[in-house]
Every structure is written in structure tokens, then in C-alpha cells.
C-alpha positions in Angstrom: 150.5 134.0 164.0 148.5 137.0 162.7 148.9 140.0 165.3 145.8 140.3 166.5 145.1 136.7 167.4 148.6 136.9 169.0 147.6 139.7 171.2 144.0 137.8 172.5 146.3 135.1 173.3 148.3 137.2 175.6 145.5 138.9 177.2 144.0 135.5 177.8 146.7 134.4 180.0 145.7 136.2 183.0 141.8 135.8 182.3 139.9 134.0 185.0 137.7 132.3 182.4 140.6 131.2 180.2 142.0 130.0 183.2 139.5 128.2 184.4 138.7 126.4 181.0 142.4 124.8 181.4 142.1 123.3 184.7 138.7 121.5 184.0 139.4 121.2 180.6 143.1 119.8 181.2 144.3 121.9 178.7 148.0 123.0 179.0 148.2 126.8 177.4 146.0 130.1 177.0 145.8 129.1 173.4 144.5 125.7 173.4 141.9 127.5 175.8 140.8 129.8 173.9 140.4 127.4 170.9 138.3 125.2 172.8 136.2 128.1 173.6 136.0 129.1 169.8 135.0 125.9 168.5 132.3 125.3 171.2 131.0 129.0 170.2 130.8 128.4 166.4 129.4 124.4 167.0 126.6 126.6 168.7 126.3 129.5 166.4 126.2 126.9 163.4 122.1 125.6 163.9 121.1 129.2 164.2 123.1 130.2 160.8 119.5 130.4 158.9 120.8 134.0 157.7 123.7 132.2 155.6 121.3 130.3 153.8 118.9 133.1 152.5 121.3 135.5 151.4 124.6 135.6 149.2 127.7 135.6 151.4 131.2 136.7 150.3 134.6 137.5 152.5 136.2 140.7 152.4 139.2 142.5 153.6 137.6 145.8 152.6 135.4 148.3 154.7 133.8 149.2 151.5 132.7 146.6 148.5 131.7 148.4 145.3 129.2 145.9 142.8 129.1 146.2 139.3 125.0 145.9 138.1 124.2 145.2 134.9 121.3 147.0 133.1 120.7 144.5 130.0 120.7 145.7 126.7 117.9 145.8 124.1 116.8 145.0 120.8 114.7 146.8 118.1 112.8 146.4 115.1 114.3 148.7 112.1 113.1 149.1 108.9 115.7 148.2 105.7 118.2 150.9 105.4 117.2 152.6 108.7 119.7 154.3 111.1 120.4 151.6 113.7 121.1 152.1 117.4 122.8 150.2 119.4 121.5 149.6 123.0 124.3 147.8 124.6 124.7 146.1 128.3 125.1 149.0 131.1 126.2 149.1 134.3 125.4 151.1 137.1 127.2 150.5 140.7 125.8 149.9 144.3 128.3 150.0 147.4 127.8 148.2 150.5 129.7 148.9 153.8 130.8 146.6 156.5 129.3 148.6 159.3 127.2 146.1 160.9 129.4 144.7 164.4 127.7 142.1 165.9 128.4 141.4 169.5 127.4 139.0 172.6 129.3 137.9 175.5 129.0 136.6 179.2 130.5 137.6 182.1 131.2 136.8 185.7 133.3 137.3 188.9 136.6 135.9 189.8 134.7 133.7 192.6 132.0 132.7 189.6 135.1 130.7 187.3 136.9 129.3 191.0 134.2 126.7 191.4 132.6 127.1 188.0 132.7 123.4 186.0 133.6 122.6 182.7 129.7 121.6 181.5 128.8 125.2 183.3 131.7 127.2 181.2 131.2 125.0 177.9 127.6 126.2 178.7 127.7 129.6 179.2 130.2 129.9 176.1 127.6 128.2 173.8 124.9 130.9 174.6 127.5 133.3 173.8 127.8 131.9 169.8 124.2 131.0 169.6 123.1 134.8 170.8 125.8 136.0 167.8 124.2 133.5 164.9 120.5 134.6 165.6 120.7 138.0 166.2 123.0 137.8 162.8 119.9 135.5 161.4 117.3 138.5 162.7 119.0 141.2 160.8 119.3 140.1 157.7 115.8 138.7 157.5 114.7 142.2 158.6 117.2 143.4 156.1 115.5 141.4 152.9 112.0 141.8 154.0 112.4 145.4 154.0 114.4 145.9 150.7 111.8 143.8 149.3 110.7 145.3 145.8 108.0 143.3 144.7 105.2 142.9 146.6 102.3 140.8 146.6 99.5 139.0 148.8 97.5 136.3 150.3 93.9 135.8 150.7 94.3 136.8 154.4 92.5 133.8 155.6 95.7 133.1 157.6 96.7 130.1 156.7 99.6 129.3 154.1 98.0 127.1 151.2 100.2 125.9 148.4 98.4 128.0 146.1 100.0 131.1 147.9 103.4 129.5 147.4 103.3 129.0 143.8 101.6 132.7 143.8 105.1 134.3 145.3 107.1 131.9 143.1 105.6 133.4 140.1 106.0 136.7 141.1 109.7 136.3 140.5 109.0 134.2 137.4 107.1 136.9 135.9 110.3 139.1 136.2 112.5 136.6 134.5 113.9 135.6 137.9 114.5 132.3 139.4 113.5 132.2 143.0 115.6 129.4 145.2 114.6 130.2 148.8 111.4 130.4 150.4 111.9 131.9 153.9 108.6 131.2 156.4 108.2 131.5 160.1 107.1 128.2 162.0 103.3 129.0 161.9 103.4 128.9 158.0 105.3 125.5 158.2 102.8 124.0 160.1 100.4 125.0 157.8 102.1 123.6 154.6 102.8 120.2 156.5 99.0 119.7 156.8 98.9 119.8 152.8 99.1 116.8 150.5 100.5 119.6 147.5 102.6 120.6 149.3 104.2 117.2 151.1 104.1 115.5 147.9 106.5 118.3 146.2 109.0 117.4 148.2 112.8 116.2 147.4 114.7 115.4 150.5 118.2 115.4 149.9 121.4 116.0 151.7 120.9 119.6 151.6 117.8 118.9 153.8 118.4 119.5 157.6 114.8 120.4 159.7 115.9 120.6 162.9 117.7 123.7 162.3 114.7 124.7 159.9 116.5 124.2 156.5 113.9 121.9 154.7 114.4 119.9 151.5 113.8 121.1 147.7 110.4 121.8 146.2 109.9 120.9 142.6 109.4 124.9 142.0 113.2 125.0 142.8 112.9 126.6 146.1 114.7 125.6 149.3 112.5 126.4 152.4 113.9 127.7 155.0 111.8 128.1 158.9 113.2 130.7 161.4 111.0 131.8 164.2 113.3 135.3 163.4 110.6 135.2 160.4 107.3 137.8 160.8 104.1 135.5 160.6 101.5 136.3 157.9 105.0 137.2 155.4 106.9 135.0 153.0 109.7 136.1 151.4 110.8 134.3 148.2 114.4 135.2 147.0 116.7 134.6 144.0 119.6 134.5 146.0 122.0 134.9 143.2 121.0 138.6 142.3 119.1 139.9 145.1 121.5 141.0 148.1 124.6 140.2 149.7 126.3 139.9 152.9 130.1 141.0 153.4 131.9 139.3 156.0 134.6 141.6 157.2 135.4 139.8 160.3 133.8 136.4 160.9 133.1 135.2 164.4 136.0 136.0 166.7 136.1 134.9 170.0 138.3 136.8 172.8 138.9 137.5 176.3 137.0 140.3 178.2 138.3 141.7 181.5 137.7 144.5 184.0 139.7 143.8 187.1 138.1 146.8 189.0 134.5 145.5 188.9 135.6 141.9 189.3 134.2 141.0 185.8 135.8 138.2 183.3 134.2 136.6 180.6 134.7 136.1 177.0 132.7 137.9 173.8 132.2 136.7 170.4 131.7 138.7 167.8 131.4 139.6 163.8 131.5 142.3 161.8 129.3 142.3 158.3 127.5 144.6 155.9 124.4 144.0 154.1 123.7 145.9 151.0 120.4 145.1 148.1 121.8 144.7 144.6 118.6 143.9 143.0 115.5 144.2 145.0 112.8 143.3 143.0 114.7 139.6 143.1 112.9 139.9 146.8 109.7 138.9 146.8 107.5 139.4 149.9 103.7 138.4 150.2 101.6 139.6 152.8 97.9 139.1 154.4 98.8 135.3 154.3 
């Protein structure tokens, strides 16, 4: 057992809120508690994920990931028998830091978890991971939108047509990018369900999941994605291969919190990430929808 997990377990021995989740739980140690807990948190966190799904995700160990970028080469016309120069594949570097902790918790008195129930502490420890996932969601849509480097926009009538859609997609076309996310808030869903284009593009397949807002496949190649975390009259369109990334340094942990002298106990969840733009014209954000 790594260290640190070892030392939550202890400190959850003596947690009220530990303690409590293994008498109405009928669980026999701290541990087993405090697994409970974590899988109820990330079974929460998971529907409000969107953030995973719009931007490139990688594990790390590191505080500090360095990314290679490549500047493509070029070719040129000569004459016979002229000097020729070669213009090779460059690379320049970006480095992105894991500074971002992300952190949500709930706490209570001793009095609270002595009468508290098991549907009221599965409950409470829920919010806890669904607070974590959106705020996580919020901040790297915030994140893309303004790292964006190619800008368009609508005809600011308000509504999202079709039209618009294929606009943003060939925005990234143009630039010899392939855009496989669209990222919309619910108001500019509900105006693309009321379009015949726009049904009838449609490939629902098993990556397709709307009640957490992760639609099916258009035939442009873009996965939509709906998050009310999304600004209304924006669209973002992204080719998530190139564009940005997220580092996760440490993924949702789940641990004890205590402080006996204010009688409060609860438990936090929390993450630590960094978000860093490798290409930002692979962004694509349209405005005055």
C-alpha cells in the first residue's frame, strides 16, 4: 500500500464520518469505508466529466510536462542547377504545469454522523464528487474558449442554424485541421434539435450518451458535446488531437477531514491538473450566434 493512501487510512479510523459509513454501511474496517466513499464520489463525478471529452488528457507523475511542437517543413520551386535549401521539420517547445488543485468537501458535527443514515451520507458524499467533476468541466471550457485562436461568427440572430455549424467546422478545415468536438451550451442544443439538417446528420452509436450531454457523431466528424458550463451565443469546435491538453497529476482522491476543536468531520475529494494550449488556432470559437 502506497504511503499516502496508507496514512488516509489511518487518519480515517477515528473520523466520525468514516465511522459512521461502517455501522450503516456494515462495513468491517476504515478501509473498506473509505472505498465505499471513493466509488460513490467518482460514480458521481463521472456524468459531469464533460471536460474529459473536449480536451486531450494524459497522466503524469511530473509537476512540469515539456511538449515537443512541430513547425512543418516546406517545399520550394528551384530552377536547374540552383542552390537548394533545405527547410526541414522544426520544433519549438510549450510547457504546462500541474498547478491547478481542485477541491470540494462536506462537513458536519460529531452529533450530525450519530444519527445520520446511510442514503443521507451516500448523499452528501455524491455532491462532494459531482462539485469536483463540474467545477473541473468549468475550467477547462473557460480554459479552451479563451486560448481560442481562430475566431469567427454568427449572424447574431440568436439561434444556432446548421449553416453556422458547418461555418465553425470549416474554419478548422481551412487550416488543414480536423475538428472532432463541437462543445454548445443547452440553449444551442435546443436549437439544433428543431432542425431537419441537423437531426438527419446524425450517427448514434455507442459513443452516444445524452443524458450526460455527450451526443452522437455528425457526418462532419464532430462529436457534440452540451454542458450548461458552456457560454450561450459561443461554440467552440476543437481538434482535440493538437489543440490542448490536460495533465493529471493527481486524479480524484478522496480522504478524511477533521478538526476536533470546532467539532467538524467530513471527507474532501480532490484533484490536481494542469492545462496548457499546444496549438490554438486548432480552437475554434464562433460568436454572435
Amino acid at each position: 500500500m502506497k504511503p499516502v493512501i496508507a496514512d488516509i487510512v489511518e487518519r480515517a479510523k477515528s473520523n466520525p464520518y468514516i465511522n459512521a459509513v461502517m455501522r450503516e454501511g456494515l462495513l468491517s474496517d476504515a478501509a473498506a469505508a473509505l472505498g465505499r466513499m471513493h466509488n460513490v464520489v467518482i460514480e458521481a463525478a463521472k456524468p459531469a466529466l464533460i471536460s474529459r471529452e473536449i480536451i486531450w488528457t494524459l497522466s503524469t507523475k511530473e509537476a512540469l510536462v515539456r511538449f515537443p511542437k512541430a513547425k512543418l517543413g516546406k517545399a520550394k520551386i528551384t530552377a536547374e542547377g540552383a542552390e537548394l535549401w533545405i527547410h526541414g521539420e522544426k520544433y519549438e517547445t510549450t510547457d504546462v504545469k500541474t498547478d491547478v488543485e481542485i477541491r470540494a468537501g462536506a462537513e458536519y458535527t460529531k452529533k450530525f454522523f450519530e444519527d445520520a443514515s446511510w442514503f443521507v451520507l451516500e448523499r452528501q458524499t455524491a455532491e462532494v464528487g459531482r462539485a469536483v467533476a463540474e467545477l473541473e468541466t468549468e475550467k477547462v471550457y473557460g480554459y479552451l474558449a479563451a486560448n481560442a485562436g481562430t475566431a469567427t461568427t454568427g449572424d447574431n440572430d440568436g439561434i444556432l442554424e446548421w449553416a453556422e455549424v458547418v461555418k465553425l467546422w470549416g474554419e478548422l478545415k481551412k487550416l488543414n485541421y480536423n475538428p472532432n468536438i463541437l462543445i454548445i451550451s443547452p440553449e444551442e442544443a435546443a436549437d439544433l434539435w428543431t432542425q431537419d439538417q441537423f437531426i438527419h446528420s446524425f450517427y448514434f452509436g455507442e459513443q452516444a450518451d445524452v443524458q450526460r450531454g455527450v451526443l452522437g457523431t455528425s457526418y462532419l466528424g464532430m462529436k457534440i458535446i452540451v454542458s450548461s458550463k458552456c457560454t450561450a451565443n459561443q461554440a467552440l469546435a476543437i481538434d482535440t488531437s493538437v489543440a490542448a491538453v490536460m495533465l493529471i497529476r493527481r486524479d480524484i482522491l478522496t480522504e478524511p477531514f477533521e478538526n476536533p476543536r470546532e467539532d467538524r468531520y467530513g471527507v474532501v475529494a480532490s484533484e490536481r491538473i494542469g492545462l496548457g494550449t499546444l496549438r490554438a488556432v486548432a480552437i475554434a470559437k464562433m460568436t454572435n450566434i
